[in-house]
PLY file of the C-alpha trace (Angstrom):
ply
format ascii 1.0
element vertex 300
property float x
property float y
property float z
element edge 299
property int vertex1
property int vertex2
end_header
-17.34 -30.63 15.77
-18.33 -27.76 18.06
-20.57 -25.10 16.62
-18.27 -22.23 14.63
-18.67 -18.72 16.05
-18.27 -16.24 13.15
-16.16 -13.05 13.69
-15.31 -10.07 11.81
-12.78 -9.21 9.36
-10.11 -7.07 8.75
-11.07 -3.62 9.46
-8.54 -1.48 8.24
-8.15 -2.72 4.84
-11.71 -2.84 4.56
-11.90 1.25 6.01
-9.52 1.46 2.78
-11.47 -0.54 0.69
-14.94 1.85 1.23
-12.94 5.37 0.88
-12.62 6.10 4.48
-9.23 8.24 5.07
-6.67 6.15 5.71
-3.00 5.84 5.11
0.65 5.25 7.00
1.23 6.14 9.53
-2.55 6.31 11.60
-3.45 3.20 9.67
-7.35 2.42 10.83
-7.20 5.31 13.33
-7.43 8.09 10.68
-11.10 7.56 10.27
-11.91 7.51 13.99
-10.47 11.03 14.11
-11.64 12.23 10.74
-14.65 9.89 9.81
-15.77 7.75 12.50
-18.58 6.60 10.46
-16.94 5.03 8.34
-16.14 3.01 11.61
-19.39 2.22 12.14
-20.17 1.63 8.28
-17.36 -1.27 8.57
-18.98 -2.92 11.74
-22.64 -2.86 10.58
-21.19 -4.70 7.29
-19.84 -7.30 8.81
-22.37 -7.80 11.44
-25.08 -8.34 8.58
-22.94 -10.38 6.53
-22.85 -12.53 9.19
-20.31 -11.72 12.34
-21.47 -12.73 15.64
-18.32 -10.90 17.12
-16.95 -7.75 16.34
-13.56 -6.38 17.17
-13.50 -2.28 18.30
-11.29 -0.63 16.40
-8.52 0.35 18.83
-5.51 -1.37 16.76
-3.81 1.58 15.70
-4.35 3.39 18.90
-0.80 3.30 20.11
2.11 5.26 20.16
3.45 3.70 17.15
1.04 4.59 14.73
-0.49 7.90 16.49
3.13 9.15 17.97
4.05 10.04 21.43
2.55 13.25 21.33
-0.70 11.98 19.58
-1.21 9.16 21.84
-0.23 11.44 25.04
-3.10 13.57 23.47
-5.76 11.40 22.36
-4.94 7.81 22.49
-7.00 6.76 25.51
-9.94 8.87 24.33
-9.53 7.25 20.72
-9.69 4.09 22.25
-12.61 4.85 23.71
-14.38 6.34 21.08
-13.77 3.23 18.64
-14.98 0.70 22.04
-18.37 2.99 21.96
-18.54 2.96 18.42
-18.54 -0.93 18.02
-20.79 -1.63 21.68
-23.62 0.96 20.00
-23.10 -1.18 16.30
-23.91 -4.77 18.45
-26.56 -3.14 20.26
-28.23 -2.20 17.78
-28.26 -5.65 15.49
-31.30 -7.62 15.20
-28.95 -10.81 16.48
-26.18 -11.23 19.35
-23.26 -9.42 18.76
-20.31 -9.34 21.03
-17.89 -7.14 21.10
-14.45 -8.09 21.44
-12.11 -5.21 22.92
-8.50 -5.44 21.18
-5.09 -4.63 22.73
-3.14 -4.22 19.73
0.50 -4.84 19.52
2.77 -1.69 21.43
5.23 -1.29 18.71
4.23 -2.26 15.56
3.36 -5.88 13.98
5.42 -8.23 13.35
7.94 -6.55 15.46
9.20 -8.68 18.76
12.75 -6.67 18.50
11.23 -3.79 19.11
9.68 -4.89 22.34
9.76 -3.00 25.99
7.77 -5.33 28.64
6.95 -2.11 31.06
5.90 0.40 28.34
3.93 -2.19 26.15
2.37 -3.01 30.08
1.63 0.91 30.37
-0.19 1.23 26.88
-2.21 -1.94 26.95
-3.24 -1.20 30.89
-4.37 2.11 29.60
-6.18 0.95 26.21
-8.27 -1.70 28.68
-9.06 0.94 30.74
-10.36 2.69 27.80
-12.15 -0.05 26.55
-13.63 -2.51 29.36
-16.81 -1.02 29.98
-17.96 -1.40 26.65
-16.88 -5.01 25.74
-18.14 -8.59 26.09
-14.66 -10.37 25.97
-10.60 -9.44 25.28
-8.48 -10.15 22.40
-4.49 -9.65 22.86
-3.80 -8.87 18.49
-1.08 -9.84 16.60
1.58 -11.26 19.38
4.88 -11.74 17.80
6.60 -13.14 20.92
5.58 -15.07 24.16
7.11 -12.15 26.43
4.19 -9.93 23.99
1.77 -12.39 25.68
2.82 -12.66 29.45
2.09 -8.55 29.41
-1.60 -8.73 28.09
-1.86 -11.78 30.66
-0.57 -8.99 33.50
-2.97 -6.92 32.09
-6.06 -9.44 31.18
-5.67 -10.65 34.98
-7.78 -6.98 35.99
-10.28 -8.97 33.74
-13.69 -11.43 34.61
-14.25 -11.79 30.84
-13.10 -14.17 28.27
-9.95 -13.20 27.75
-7.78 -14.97 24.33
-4.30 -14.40 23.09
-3.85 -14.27 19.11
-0.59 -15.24 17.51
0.73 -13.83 14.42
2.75 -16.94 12.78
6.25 -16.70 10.69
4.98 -17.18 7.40
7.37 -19.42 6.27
6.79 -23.37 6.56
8.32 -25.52 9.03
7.57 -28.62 10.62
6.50 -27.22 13.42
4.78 -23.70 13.48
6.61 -20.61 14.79
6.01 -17.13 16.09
7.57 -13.87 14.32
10.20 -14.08 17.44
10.83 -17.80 16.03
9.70 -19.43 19.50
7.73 -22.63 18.90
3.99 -22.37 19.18
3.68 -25.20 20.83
6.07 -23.31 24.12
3.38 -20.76 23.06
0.41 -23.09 24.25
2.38 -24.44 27.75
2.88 -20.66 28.85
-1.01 -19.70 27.38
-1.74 -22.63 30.13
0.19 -21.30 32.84
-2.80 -17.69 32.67
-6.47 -17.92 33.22
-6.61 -16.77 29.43
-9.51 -18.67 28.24
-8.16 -19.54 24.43
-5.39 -19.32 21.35
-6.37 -17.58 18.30
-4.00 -17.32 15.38
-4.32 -13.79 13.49
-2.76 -11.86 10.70
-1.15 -14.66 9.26
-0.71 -15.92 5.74
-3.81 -19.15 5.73
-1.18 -21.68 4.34
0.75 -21.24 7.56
-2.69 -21.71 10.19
-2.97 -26.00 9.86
0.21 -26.69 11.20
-0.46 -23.84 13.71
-3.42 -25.88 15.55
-1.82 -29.54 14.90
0.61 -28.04 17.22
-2.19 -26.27 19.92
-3.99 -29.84 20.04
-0.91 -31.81 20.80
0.01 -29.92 23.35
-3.60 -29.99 24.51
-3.89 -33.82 24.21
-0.36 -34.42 26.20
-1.52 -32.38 28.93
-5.11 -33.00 29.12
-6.05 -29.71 28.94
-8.39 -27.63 26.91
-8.25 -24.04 24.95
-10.63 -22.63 22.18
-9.23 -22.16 19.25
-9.77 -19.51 16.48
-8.43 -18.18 13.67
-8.51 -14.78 11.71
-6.17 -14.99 8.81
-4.62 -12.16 6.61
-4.65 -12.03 2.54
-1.25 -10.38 2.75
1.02 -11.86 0.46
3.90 -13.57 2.68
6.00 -11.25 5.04
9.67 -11.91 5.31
11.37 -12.02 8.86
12.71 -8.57 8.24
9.58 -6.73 7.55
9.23 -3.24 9.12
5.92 -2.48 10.36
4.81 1.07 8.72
7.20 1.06 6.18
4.18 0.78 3.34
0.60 -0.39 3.01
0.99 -4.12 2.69
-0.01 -6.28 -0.71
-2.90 -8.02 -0.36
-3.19 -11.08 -2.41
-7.30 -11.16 -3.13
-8.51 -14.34 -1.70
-12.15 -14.77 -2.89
-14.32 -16.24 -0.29
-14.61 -19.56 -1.66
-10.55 -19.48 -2.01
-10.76 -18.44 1.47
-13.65 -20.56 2.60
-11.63 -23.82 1.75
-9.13 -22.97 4.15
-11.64 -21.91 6.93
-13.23 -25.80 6.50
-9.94 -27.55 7.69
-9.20 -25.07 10.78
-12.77 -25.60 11.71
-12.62 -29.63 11.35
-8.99 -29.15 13.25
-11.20 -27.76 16.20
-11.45 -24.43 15.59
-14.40 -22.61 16.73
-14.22 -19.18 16.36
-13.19 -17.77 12.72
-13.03 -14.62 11.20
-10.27 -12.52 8.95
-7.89 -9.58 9.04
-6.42 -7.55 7.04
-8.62 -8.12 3.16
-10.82 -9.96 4.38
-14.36 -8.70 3.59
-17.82 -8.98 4.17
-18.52 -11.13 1.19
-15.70 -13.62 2.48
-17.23 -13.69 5.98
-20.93 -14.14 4.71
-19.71 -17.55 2.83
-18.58 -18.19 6.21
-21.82 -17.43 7.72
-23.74 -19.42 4.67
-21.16 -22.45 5.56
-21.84 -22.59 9.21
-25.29 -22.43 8.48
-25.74 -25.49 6.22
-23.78 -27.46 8.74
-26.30 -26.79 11.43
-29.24 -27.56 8.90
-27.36 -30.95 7.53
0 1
1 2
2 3
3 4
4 5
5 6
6 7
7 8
8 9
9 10
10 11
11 12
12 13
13 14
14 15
15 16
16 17
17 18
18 19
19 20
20 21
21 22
22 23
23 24
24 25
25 26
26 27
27 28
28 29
29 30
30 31
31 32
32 33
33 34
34 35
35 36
36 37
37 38
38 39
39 40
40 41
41 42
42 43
43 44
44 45
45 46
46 47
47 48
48 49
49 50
50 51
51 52
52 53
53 54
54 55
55 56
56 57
57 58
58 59
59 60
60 61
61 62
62 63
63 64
64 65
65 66
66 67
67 68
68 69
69 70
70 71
71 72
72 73
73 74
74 75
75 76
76 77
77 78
78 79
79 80
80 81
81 82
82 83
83 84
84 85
85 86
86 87
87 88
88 89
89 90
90 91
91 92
92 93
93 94
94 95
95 96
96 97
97 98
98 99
99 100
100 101
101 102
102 103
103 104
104 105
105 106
106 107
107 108
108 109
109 110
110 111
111 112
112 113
113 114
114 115
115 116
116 117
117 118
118 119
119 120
120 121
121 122
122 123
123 124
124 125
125 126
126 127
127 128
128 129
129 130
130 131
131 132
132 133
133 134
134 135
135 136
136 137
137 138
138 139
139 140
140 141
141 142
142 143
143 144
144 145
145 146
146 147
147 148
148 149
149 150
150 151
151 152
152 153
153 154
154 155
155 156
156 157
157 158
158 159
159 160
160 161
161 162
162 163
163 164
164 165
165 166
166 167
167 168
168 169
169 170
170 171
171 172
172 173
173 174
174 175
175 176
176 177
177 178
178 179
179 180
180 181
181 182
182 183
183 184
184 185
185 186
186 187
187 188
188 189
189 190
190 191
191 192
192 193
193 194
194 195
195 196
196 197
197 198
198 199
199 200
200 201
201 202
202 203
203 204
204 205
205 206
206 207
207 208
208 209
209 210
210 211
211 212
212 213
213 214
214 215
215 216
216 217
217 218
218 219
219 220
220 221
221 222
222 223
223 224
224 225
225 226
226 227
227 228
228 229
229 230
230 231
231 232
232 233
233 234
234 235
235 236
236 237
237 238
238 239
239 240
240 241
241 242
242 243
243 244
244 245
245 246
246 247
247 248
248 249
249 250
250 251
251 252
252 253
253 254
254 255
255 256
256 257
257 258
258 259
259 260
260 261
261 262
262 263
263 264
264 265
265 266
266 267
267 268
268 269
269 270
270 271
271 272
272 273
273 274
274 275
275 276
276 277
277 278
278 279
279 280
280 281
281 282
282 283
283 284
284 285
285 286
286 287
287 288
288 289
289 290
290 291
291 292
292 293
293 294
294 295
295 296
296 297
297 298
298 299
């Protein structure tokens, strides 16, 4: 097995979690404007339980969640702010911390049918603007739909870094995994191989639904011949029906502990996955038994 990478968690539950202000609709960008240490507070945690990559904190720094006006306003500088925030957190760690610079879904998660290729094109080219200069490699959050991920390839193609797309999966079981559109992760994986994007992450998704997820990435990979890294950062939501409307409330969490959680991160990472973290509830102390895990595997 290739050596596991360990990335962060879920930062906005976790900016919840610690008392940072924080509720619908700014989600994790209340504490940027109001208490951006509390920012910082989150990334140092998760860098020393562990995290070799760290996401900046740009997620809810979009139109959706900040408003037209609010993003006019401050969006780009917000973005900004939380990329600065994150590089001066990783340069600062005794160890090697990248940081990963997000483009967060344009209107909301879990929401393909509220999707405008040209405006989700304008945002994201704007947030990577915002971001680049500060981070190591690119993650495209939470894509609902493949037309989601041909924009952040338009825009990841300004990019010479590592650029990966991350899927957020129905979370209801089939035979073969699906996307919140309902498109078939394995057409996913053929149009991921049509960009220079580097990899296929899966991401604020229920764990149950992840397996079938990368059984389908590595038979498309072994019918073509080609390769992708894979990673995962799951949710501890409690499953999300098809007609779930982003903002509406704070989602459940269902409280994974980190050995619950743990277990599942063992079979992605013996599927070929090698890059894992979490996202929304997942915590420090579930990415330090990650950290722990991956360590006795290198020592064994």
């Amino acid at each position: 097995m290739a050596r596991l990478t360990i990335l962060d968690g879920g930062m906005g539950r976790e900016l919840k979690r610690i008392g940072a202000p924080f509720s619908q609709p700014l989600w994790s960008a209340q504490a940027l404007i109001e208490s951006p240490q509390h920012v910082q507070q989150v990334h140092r945690s998760f860098v020393d339980a562990g995290a070799q990559i760290i996401t900046v904190n740009s997620y809810a720094c979009v139109p959706f969640h900040l408003g037209e006006q609010g993003y006019a306003e401050q969006g780009k500088a917000l973005a900004e702010k939380a990329a600065v925030i994150a590089h001066e957190v990783a340069n600062n760690s005794p160890n090697k911390v990248l940081v990963a610079g997000s483009l967060p879904p344009v209107f909301g998660s879990y929401r393909p049918d509220l999707f405008q290729a040209h405006k989700a094109y304008e945002v994201s080219n704007e947030l990577f603007t915002a971001q680049d200069e500060y981070v190591d490699i690119w993650l495209a959050e939470t894509l609902s739909s493949i037309a989601e991920a041909q924009v952040a390839a338009q825009v990841f193609a300004r990019s010479d870094k590592p650029c990966y797309f991350a899927y957020t999966l129905q979370d209801e079981a089939h035979q073969s995994a699906r996307l919140r559109s309902g498109e078939l992760v394995s057409d996913a994986v053929e149009a991921l191989l049509e960009t220079d994007v580097q990899g296929i992450f899966f991401n604020c998704s229920i764990p149950e639904v992840i397996e079938q997820a990368i059984k389908d990435v590595n038979t498309v990979l072994h019918r073509t011949g080609k390769a992708l890294t894979i990673g995962v950062f799951a949710n501890s939501f409690a499953p999300i029906k098809s007609e779930h409307k982003a903002n509406d409330t704070i989602q459940e969490l269902r409280h994974f502990s980190p050995d619950e959680y743990l277990e599942f991160c063992k079979v992605w990472h013996r599927l070929g996955a090698e890059i894992i973290g979490g996202c929304c509830g997942i915590e420090p102390s579930h990415i330090q038994a990650l950290t722990k895990w991956r360590d006795s595997l290198e020592k064994s």
